[in-house]
C-alpha positions in Angstrom: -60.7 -58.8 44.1 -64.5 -59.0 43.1 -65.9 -54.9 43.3 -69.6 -54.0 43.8 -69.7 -50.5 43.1 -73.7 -49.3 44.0 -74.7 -46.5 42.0 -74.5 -45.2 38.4 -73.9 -41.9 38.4 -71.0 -40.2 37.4 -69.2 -41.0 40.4 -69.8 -44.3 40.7 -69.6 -45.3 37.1 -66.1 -43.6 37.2 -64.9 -45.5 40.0 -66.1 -48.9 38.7 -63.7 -47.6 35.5 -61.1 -47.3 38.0 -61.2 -50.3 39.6 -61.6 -52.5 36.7 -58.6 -50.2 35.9 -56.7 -51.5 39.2 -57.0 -54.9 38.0 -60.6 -56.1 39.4 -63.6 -57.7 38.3 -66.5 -55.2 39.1 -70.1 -55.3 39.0 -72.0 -52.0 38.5 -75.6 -51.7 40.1 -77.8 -49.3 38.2 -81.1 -48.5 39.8 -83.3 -48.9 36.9 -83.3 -52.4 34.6 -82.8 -50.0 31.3 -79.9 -48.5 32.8 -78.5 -51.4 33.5 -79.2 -52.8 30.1 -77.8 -50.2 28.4 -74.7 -49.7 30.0 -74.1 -53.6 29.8 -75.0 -53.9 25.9 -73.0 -50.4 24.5 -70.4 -50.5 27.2 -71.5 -46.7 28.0 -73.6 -44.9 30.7 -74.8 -41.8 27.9 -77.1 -40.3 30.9 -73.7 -39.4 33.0 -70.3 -40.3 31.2 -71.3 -39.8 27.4 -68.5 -40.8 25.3 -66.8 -43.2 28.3 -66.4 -47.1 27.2 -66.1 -49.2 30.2 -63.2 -51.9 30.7 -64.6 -55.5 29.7 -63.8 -56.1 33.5 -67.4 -53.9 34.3 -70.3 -56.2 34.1 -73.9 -54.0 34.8 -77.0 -54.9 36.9 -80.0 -53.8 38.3 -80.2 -56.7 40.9 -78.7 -55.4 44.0 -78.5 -59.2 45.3 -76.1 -60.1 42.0 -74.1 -57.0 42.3 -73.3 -57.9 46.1 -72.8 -61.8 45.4 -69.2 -62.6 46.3 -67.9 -59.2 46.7 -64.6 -58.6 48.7 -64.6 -54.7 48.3 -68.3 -52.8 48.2 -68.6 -49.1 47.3 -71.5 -47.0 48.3 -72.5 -44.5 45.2 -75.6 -43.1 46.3 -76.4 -40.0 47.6 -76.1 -39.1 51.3 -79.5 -38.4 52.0 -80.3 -41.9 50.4 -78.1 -44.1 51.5 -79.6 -45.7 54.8 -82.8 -46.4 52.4 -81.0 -48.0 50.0 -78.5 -50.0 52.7 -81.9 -51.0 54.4 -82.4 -52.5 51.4 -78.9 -54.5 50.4 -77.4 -55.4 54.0 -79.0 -58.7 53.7 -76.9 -59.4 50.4 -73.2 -58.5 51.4 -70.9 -60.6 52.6 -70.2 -60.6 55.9 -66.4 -59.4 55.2 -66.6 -57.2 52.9 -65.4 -54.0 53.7 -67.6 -50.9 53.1 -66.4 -47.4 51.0 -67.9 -44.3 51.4 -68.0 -42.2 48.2 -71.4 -39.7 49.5 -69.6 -36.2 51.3 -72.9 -35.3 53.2 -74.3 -35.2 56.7 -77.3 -37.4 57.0 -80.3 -34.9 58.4 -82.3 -35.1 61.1 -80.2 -37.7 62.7 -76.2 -35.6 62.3 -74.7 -38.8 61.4 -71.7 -39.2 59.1 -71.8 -41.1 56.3 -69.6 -44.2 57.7 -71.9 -43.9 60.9 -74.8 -44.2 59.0 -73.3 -47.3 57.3 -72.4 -49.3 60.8 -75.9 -48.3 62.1 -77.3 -50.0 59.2 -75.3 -53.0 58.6 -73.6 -53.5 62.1 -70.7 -53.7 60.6 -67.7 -52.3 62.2 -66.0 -49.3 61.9 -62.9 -51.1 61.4 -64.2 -52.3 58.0 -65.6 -49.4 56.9 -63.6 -46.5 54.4 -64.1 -43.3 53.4 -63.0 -42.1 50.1 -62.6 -38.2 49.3 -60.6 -35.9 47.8 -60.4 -33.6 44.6 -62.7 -35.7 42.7 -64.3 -34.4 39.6 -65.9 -37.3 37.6 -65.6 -36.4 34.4 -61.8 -35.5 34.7 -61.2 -39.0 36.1 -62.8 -41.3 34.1 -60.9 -39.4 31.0 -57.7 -40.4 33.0 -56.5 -36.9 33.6 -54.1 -37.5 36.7 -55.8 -37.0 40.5 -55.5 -38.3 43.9 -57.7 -39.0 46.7 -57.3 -40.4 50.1 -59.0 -43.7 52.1 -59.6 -42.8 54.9 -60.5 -46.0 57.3 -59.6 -46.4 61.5 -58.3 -49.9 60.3 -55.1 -48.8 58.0 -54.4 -52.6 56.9 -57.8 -52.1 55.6 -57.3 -48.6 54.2 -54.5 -50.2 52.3 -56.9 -53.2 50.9 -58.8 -50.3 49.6 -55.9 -48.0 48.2 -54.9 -51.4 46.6 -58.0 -52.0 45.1 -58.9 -48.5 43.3 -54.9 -47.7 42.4 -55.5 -46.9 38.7 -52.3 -45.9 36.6 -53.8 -42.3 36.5 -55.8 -42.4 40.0 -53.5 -42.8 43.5 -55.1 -43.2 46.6 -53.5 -42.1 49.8 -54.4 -43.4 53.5 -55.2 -41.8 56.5 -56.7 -43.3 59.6 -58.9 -39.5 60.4 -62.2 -41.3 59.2 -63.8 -37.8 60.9 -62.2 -35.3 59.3 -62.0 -36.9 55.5 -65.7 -37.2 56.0 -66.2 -33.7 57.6 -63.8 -31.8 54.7 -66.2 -33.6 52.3 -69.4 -32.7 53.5 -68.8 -29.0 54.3 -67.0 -28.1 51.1 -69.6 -28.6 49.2 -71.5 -25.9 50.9 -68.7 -23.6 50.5 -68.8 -24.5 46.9 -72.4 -23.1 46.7 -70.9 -20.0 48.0 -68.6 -19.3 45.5 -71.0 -20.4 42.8 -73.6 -17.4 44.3 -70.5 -15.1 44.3 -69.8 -15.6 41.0 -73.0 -15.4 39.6 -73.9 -11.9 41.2 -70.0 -11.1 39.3 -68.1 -10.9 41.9 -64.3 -11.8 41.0 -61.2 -13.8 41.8 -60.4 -11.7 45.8 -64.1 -12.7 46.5 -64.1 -16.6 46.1 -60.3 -16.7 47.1 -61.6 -15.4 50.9 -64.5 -18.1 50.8 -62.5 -20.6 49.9 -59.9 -19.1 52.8 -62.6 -18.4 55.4 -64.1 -21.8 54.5 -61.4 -23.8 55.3 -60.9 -21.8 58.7 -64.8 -23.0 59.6 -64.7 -26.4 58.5 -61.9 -27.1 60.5 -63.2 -25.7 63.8 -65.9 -27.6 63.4 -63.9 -31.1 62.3 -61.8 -30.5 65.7 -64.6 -29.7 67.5 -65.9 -33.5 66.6 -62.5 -35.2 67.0 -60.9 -34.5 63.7 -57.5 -34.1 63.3 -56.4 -30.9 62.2 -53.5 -31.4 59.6 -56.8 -33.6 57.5 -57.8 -30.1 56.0 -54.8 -29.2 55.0 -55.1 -32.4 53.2 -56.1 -33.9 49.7 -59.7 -34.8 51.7 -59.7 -31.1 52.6 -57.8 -27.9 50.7 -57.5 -30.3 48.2 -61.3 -31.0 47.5 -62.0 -27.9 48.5 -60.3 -26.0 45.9 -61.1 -28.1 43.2 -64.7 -28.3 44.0 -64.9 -24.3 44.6 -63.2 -23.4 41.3 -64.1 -25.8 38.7 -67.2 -25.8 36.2 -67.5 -29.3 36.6 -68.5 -29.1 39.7 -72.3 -28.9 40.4 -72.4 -27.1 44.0 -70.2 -24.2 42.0 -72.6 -24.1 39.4 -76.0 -24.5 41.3 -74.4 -21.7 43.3 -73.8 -19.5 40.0 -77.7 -19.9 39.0 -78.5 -19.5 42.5 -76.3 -15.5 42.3 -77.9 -15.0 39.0 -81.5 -14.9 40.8 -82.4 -18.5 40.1 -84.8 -20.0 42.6 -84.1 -23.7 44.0 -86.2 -25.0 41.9 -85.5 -23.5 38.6 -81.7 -24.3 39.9 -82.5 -27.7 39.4 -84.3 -28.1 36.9 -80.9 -27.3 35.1 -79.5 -30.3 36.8 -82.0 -32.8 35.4 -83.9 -32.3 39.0 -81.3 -32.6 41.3 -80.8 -30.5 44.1 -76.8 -30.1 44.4 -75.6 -31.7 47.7 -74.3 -28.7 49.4 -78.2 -27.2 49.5 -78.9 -30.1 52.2 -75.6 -30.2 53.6 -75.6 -26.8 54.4 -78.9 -27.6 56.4 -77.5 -30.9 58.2 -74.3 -29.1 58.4 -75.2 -25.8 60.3 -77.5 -27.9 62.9 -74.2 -29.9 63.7 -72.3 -26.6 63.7 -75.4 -25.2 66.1 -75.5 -28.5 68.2 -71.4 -28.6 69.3 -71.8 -24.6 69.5 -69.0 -24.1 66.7 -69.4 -21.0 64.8 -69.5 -20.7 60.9 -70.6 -18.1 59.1 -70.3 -18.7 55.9 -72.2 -22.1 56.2 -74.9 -19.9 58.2 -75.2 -18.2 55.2 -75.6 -20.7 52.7 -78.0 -22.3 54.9 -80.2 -18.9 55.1 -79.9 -18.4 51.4 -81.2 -22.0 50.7 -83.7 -22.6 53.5 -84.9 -18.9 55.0 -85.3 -16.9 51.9 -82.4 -14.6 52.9 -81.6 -12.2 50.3 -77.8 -12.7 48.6 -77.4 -8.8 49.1 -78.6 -9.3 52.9 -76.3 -12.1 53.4 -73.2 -10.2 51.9 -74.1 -7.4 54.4 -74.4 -9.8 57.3 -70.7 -11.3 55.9 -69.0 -8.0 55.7 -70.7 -6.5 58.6 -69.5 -9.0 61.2 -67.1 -7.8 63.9 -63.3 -7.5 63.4 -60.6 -10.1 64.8 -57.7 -11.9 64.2 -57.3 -14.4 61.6 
């Protein structure tokens, strides 16, 4: 198979390593011609992956047009908030059966459109030939071929199993699912949950504290992802627990450790600015995420909070309050 993986961050760079990996010719579109240059003369992306030497198999480009020339499998590395821009841009270049993967776990704002909705909306193509990819994910662990799994999520399952095909890497073993909904819903909202932990642990709050977010998280996310359509055995799931707990715990991960700065007093801002400028995804899921919460009248609390934290100016002691302070029930 011919793989056009669009986006050079950490992500995608990895999984262009994993499918080369898998057997594949890949193409690797970087955004910027240096990049691209770069990557394609040392064999290294030093701006994400420092120290990672790419498979022969991984040519680099900045040329959206030659990354997408000929390419049977296309993965999507760009952020959720940017990916209709940029598929505005390339749909003219893919092949017309190509099928389509997922890797942003977001909710697109303003509109409250999934990632894989976004992608048909765009291109027209069907949902059939469109996959998800999600799971416990960390980049860097990955492309140092530490063992992990992940699941393909796609409505089609012959063409879920083109896909698991296609990124099976000796150290990296996709599963399928046909619950398109709820691999993309477990995605999207644990990042927000991450941020939670991260604040808990930066104001020093222990082990009981982020155990009961993560906990309370799940609970949330998966009223919400039955609420849409979502099957509920998905969060138990790789695409869900399994994502979740990895995302929540780890220092790799950047919602955790955006969250941390955020509990140590850290504005936005000066959060970022330790990120090389990037906002960490859960601070604009947890807006995108809360409307859509708000819209299907699902309640989650946690997300609520997040969301206040990020967008309102609400204290962290105020939201802790509001947490602790809520009315008893059953679990």
């Amino acid at each position: 198979m011919h793989v056009a993986v669009m986006g050079a961050g950490s992500w995608g760079t990895t999984m262009a390593k994993v499918a080369a990996d898998a057997g594949n010719t890949v193409t690797l579109w970087a955004r910027r011609e240096e990049a691209a240059r770069h990557i394609q003369i040392t064999r290294e992306n030093t701006d994400y992956l420092p120290g990672l030497t790419l498979p022969p198999a991984v040519t680099a480009t900045s040329s959206a047009e030659a990354a997408l020339e000929g390419a049977d499998v296309v993965i999507l590395g760009v952020p959720s908030q940017s990916l209709r821009g940029n598929l505005e841009r390339w749909t003219p270049f893919l092949e017309r059966g190509a099928l389509l993967v997922s890797l942003a776990k977001g909710v697109e704002n303003g509109t409250g459109l999934r990632m894989s909705e976004v992608i048909a909306t765009v291109t027209g193509h069907q949902q059939e030939k469109i996959a998800v990819l999600s799971g416990p994910n960390l980049a860097r662990e990955i492309a140092l071929e530490q063992p992990a799994a992940t699941v393909i999520a796609c409505t089609n399952h012959s063409n879920a199993k083109i896909v698991q095909a296609t990124v099976s890497a000796p150290y990296f073993r996709p599963y399928t699912v046909t619950d398109v909904i709820g691999a993309e819903l477990g995605g999207a909202c644990k990042n927000v949950i991450a941020l939670a932990c991260g604040i808990a642990v930066g104001r020093g709050l222990g082990e009981n504290t982020v155990a009961t977010l993560i906990t309370r998280g799940l609970a949330e996310i998966t009223r919400l992802g039955v609420k849409l359509g979502a099957d509920a055995r998905t969060f138990s799931g790789l695409a869900g627990l399994g994502d979740l707990v990895a995302t929540c715990n780890s220092p790799l991960s950047r919602n955790r450790t955006f969250g941390e700065r955020l509990g140590r007093g850290a504005t936005l801002e000066q959060a970022s600015q330790a990120t090389h400028g990037q906002v960490a995804e859960g601070v604009i899921s947890s807006e995108s995420v809360f409307h859509l919460a708000e819209d299907h009248g699902v309640e989650m609390p946690i997300t609520q909070a997040v969301y206040g934290v990020c967008h309102n100016a609400v204290s962290v002691e105020q939201t802790i309050t509001a947490l602790m302070g809520r009315s008893k029930k059953a679990e």
